[in-house]
C-alpha positions in Angstrom: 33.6 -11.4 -30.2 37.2 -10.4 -30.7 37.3 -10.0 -34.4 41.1 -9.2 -34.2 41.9 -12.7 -32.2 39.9 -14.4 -34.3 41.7 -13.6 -37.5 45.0 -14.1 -36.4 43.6 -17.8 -34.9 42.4 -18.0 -38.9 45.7 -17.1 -40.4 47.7 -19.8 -38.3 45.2 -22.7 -39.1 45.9 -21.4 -42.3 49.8 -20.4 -43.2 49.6 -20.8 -46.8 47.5 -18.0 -49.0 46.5 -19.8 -51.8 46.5 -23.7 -51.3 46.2 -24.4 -55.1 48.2 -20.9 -56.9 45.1 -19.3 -57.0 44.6 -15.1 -56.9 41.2 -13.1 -56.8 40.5 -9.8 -55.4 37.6 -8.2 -53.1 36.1 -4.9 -53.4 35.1 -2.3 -50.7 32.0 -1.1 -51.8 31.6 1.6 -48.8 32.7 5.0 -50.3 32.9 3.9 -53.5 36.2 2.0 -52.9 37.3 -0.4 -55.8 40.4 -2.9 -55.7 41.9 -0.2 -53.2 44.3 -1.7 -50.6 44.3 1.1 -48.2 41.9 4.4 -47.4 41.2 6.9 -44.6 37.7 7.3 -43.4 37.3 9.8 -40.6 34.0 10.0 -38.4 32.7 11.1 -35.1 32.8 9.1 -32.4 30.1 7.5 -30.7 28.9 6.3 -34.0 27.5 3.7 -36.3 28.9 2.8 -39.7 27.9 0.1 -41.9 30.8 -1.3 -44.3 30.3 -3.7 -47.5 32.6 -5.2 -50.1 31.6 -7.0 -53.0 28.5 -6.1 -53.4 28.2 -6.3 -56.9 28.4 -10.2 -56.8 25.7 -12.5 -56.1 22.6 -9.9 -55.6 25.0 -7.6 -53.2 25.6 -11.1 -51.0 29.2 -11.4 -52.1 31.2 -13.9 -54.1 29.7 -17.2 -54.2 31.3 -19.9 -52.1 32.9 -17.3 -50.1 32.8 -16.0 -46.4 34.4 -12.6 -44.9 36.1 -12.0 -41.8 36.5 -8.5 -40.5 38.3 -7.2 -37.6 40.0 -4.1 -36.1 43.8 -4.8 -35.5 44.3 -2.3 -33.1 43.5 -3.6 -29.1 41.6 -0.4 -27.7 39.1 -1.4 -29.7 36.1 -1.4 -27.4 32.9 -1.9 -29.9 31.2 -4.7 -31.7 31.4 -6.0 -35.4 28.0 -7.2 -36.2 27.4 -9.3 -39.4 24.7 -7.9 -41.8 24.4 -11.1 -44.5 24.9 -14.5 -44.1 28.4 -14.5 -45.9 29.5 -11.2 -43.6 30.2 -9.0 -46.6 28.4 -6.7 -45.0 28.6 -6.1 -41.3 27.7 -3.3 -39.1 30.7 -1.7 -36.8 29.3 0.0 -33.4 32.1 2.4 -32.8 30.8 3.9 -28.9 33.2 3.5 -26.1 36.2 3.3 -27.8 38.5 5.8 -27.5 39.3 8.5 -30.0 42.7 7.6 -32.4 43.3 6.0 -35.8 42.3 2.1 -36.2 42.2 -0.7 -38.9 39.5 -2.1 -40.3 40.5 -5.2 -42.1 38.3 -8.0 -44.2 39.7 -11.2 -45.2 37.8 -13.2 -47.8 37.9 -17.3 -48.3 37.0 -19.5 -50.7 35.2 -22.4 -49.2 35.8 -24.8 -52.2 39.4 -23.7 -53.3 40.8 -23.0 -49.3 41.9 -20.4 -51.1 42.3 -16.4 -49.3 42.4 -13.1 -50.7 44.8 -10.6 -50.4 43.4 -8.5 -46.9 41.5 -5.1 -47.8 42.2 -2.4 -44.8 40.4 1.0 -43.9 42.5 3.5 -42.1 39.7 4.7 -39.5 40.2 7.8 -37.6 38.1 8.3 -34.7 37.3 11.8 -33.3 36.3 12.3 -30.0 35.6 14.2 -27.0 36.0 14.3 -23.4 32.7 16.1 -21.5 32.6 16.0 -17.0 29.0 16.2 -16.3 28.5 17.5 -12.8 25.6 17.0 -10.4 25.3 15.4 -6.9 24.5 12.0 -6.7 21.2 11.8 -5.3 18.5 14.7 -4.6 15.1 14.3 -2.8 11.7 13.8 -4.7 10.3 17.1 -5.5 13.0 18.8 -5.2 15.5 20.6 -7.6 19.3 20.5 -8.7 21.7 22.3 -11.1 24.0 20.3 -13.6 26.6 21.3 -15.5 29.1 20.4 -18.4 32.9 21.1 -19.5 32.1 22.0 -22.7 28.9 24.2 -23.0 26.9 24.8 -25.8 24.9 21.6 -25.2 21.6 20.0 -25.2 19.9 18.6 -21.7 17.4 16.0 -21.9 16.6 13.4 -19.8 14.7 9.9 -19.5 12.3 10.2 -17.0 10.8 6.1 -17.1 7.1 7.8 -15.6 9.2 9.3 -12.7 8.2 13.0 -13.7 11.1 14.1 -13.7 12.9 17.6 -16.3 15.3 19.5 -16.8 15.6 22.8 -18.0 17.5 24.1 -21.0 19.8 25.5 -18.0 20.4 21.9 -16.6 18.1 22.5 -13.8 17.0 19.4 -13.2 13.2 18.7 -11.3 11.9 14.7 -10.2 8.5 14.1 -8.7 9.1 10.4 -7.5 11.5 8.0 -6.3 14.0 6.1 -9.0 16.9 6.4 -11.2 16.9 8.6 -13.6 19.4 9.0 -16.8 20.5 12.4 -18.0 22.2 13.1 -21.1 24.0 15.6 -22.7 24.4 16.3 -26.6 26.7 18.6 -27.9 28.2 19.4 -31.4 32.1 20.1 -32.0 33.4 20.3 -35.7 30.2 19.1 -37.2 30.2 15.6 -34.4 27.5 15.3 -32.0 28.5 13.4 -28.7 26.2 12.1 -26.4 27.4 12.1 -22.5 25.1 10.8 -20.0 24.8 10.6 -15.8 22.7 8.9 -13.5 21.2 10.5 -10.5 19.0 8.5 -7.7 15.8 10.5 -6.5 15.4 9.3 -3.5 11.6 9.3 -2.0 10.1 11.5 0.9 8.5 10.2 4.0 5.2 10.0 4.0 3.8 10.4 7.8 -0.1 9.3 8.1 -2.1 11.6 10.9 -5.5 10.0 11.8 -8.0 12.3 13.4 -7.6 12.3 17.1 -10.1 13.3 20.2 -10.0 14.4 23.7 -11.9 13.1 26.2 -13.6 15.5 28.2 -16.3 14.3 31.3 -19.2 16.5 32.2 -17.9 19.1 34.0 -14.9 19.8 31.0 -12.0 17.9 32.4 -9.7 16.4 30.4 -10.2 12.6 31.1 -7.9 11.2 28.1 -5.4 13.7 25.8 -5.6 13.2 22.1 -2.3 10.8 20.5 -0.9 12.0 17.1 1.7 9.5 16.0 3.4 9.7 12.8 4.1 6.3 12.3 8.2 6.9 12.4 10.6 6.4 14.7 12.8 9.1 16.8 15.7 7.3 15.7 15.2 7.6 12.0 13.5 10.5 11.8 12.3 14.4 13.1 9.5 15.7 13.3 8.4 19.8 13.1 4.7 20.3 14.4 2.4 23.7 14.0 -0.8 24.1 15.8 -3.3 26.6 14.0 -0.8 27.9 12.1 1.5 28.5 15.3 5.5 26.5 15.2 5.4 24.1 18.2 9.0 23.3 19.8 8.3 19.5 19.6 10.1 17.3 17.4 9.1 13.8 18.4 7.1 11.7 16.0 4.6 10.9 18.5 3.2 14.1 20.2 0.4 14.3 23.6 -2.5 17.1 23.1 -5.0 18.9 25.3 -5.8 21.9 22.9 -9.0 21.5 20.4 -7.6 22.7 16.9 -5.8 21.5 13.6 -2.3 20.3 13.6 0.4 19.8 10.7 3.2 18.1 10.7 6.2 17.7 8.1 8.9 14.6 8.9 12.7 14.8 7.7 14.5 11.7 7.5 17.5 11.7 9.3 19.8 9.6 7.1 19.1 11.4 3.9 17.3 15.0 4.5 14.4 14.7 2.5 11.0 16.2 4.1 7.9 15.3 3.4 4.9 17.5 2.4 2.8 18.5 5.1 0.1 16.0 6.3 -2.7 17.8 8.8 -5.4 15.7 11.3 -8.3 17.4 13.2 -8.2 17.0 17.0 -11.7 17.6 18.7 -13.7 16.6 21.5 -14.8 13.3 21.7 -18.1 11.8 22.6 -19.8 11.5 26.0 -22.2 9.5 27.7 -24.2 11.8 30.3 -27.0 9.3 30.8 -28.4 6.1 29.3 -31.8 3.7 29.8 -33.6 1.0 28.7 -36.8 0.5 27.5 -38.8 -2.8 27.0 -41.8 -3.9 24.7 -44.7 -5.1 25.7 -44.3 -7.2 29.3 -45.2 -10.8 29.6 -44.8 -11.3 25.7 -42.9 -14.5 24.5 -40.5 -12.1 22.3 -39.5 -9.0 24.1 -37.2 -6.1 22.8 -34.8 -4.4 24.5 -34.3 -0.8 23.0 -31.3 1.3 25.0 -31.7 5.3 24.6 -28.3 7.2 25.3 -28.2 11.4 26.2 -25.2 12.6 24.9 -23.0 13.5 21.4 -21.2 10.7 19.2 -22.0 7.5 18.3 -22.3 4.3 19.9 -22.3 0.7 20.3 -23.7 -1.7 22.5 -23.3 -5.3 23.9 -25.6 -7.2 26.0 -23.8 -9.9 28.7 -21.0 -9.7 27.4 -21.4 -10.3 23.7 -20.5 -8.8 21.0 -20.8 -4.9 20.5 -23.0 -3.7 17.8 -24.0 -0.6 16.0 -27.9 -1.1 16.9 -29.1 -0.2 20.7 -32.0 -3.2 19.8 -31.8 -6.2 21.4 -34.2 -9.0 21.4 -34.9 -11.5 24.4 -37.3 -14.8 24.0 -39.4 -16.1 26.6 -36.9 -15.4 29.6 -37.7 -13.5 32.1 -34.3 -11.8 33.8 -32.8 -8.9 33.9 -30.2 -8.3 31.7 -26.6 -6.0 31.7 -25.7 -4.0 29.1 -22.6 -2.1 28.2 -22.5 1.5 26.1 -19.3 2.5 24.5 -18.6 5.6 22.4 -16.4 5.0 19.0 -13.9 7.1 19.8 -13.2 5.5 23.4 -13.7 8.3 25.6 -16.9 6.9 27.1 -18.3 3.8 28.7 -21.5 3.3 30.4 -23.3 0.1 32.0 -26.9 0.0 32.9 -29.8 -2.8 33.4 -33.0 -3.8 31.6 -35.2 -5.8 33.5 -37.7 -8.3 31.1 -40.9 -8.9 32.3 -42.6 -12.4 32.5 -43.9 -15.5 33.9 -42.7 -19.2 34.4 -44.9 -21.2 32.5 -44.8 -24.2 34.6 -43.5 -25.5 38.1 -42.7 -28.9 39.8 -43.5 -28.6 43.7 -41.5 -31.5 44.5 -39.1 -30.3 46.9 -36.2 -31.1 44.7 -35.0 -27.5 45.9 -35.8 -27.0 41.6 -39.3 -24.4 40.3 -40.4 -25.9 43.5 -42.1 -22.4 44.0 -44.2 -19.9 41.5 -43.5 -16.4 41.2 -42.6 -13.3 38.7 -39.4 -12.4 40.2 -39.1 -9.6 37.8 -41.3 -7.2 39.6 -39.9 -7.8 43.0 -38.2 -4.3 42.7 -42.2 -3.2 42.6 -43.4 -3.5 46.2 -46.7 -2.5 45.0 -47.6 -5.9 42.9 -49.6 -8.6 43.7 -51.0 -11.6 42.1 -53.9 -13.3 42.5 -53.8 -16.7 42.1 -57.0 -18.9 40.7 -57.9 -22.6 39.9 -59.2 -23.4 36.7 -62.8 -23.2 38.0 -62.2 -19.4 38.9 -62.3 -20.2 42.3 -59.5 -17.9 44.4 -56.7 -19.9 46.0 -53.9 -17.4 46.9 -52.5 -14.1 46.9 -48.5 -13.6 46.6 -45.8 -10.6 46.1 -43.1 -10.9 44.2 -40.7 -9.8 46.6 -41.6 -12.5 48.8 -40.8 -16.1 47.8 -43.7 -17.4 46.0 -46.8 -19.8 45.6 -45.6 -23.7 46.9 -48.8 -25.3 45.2 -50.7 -26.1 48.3 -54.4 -24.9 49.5 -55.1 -24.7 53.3 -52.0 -26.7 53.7 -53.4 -29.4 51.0 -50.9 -30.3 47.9 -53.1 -29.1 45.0 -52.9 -31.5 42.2 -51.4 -31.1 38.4 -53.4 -28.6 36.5 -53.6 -25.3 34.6 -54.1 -22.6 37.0 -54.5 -19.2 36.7 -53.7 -15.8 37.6 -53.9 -11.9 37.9 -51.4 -9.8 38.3 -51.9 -6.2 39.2 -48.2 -3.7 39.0 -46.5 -0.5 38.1 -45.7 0.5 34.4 -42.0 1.2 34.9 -42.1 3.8 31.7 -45.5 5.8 32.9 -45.8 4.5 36.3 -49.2 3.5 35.9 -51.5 1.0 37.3 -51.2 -2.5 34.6 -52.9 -5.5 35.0 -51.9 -8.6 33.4 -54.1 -12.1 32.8 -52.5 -15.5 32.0 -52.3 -19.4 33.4 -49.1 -21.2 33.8 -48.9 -25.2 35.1 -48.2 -27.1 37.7 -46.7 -30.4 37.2 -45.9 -32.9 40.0 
């Protein structure tokens, strides 16, 4: 509020003192003033002074039935007037930012039930102040360090630091850990004032690459089949890059960097725009897994539930997938009822190695329709056709011998010296090859013939 505008806007609603011939007085209370029309107070700049008048009326609250207006006549006037009581016979006067010089401070009392107004009470005010260049570059990087200075030495540095870590030294050397704005001031006493100067400097924040671990892919005789990738994640247009290899300066500078050599690598980034360099950030590159040889294994043949376990020579780890489904972490895989053989894929987790092999499950059809609807019109275990030395015997339900097949052939069509045999359980003998041991197995079941 513009105390000064306000009063004169008072003074012309107003043109006539005393409406009804009346006269009182008001009395300036701050430094002891009494029924004195003019004083000279003279204080530092910067500060905050509290000013009362007739405060030995009404418990300190000033004469009853009247209100106060203050103001400061003078235009560079740059502070605030703040009303202490609900009269304003006391107020508060912020006197920062304006400019050193004498000013006026003037009160004007009224009577709210006369209209009538009191002779104005002044203060001569002389401000002192003091002109201090603080010096400093705008903006430093996080981490790092910069000197300020001050016109007028002798001060005190100290500075507001919001969580950014950030100090400064009795020197002015001033030290921030993280990105943000941070206010410095600067306190220093001339003729018994202390003035308060203050400058704010941007810290601005470091890159911050991220190096994942990174492998090369080597196949069995050591050649490189795939070269480790190290990628900062920042472009070449915004930013450098300085690599070091065991210890040893590189002379690449692009933030994503090829690699054939086993061994630890550090890089540090510098943005472009603004300078600032990040700490070092290291990642590990070494060889990578490899698949020299995988197999299957299979539980117990012509079982209803079968399990498929997959055994893998070589170093890493692994996943596996089985027609095509989804990769897992376990090399188990269980099959129900179906005899087939079944494709399954080996990868390593780092990507240097893939591997496909087969795993044949062993069983029976449990039924077939000799119909000739070119459907299980024939009966056979296809699964041990790749075993040229098995053969099963084939026997009605009465034991009595019928046939003899081999599973690389096509298979029983249900007759008997050229005579459909009719719908039954029959049964059968198979004699074959463990594919683990390569031993002699023999297997008993009976499967159905429906028509």
């Amino acid at each position: 509020m513009n105390f000064h505008k306000k009063y004169m806007l008072l003074q012309h609603l107003k043109p006539n003192l005393c409406l009804m011939g009346c006269v009182f007085f008001i009395f300036f209370s701050h430094l002891n003033w009494a029924q004195q029309t003019q004083s000279i107070q003279h204080i530092c700049g910067q500060a905050i002074k509290n000013y009362a008048v007739d405060t030995h009326e009404n418990n300190g609250l000033g004469s009853t039935n009247s209100y106060y207006e203050w103001s400061v006549l003078e235009p560079g006037f740059q502070g605030t007037i703040t009303e202490e009581t609900p009269s304003g016979n006391q107020v508060t006067v912020d006197w920062a930012a304006t400019p050193a010089g004498f000013y006026t401070l003037l009160v004007q009392e009224y009577d709210t039930t006369t209209s009538c107004v009191a002779a104005p009470q002044v203060l001569q005010v002389e401000l002192k102040g003091l002109q201090v260049q603080l010096e400093s570059p705008p903006e430093i990087c996080a981490g790092s360090s910069v000197a300020f200075s001050a016109s007028v030495p002798g001060g005190t540095w100290t500075v507001e630091a919001n969580g950014l870590g950030a100090t400064i030294s009795s020197q002015g050397v001033f030290t921030a850990q993280a990105q943000g704005t941070v206010a410095v001031y600067y306190q220093v006493e001339v003729e018994q004032c202390e003035y308060t100067f203050s400058r704010m400097i941007e810290v601005l924040p470091l890159p911050e690459p991220e190096l994942a671990d990174a492998f090369i892919c080597f196949d069995a005789d050591g050649a490189i089949l795939q070269p480790a990738f190290l990628d900062t994640g920042y472009s070449d247009q915004t930013h450098t890059a300085v690599w070091w290899h065991n210890g040893t300066l590189l002379g690449q500078t692009s933030n994503q960097i090829s690699l054939s050599e086993l061994g630890m690598y550090r890089v540090e980034v510098t943005e472009i725009a603004t300078g600032c360099t990040s700490l070092p950030v290291e990642a590990e590159v070494s060889q990578g897994s490899t698949i020299i040889d995988a197999y299957a294994t299979v539980s117990e043949d012509f079982h209803d539930q079968q399990t498929i376990t997959v055994h893998v020579e070589g170093n890493g780890d692994y996943q596996y997938r089985m027609q095509g489904g989804v990769f897992q972490d376990s090399p188990i895989f269980t099959v129900i009822g179906k005899s087939a053989t079944y494709m399954i894929e080996i990868r390593t987790l780092d990507g240097c190695g893939v591997k496909s092999i087969e795993a044949t499950v062993i069983n029976y059809p449990k039924f077939f329709t000799p119909n000739t609807d070119g459907t299980n019109d024939l009966w056979n275990i296809k699964s041990l056709r790749e075993d040229p030395s098995a053969t099963v015997l084939i026997f009605d339900r009465y034991g009595k011998f019928l046939v003899e097949i081999r599973p690389f052939k096509s298979g029983w069509d249900g007759t008997y010296n050229g005579k459909q045999m009719p719908s039954n359980d029959y049964w059968f003998v198979v004699k074959y090859k463990d594919r683990n041991n390569g031993r002699l197995r023999e297997f008993r079941s009976h499967f159905t013939l429906k028509r």
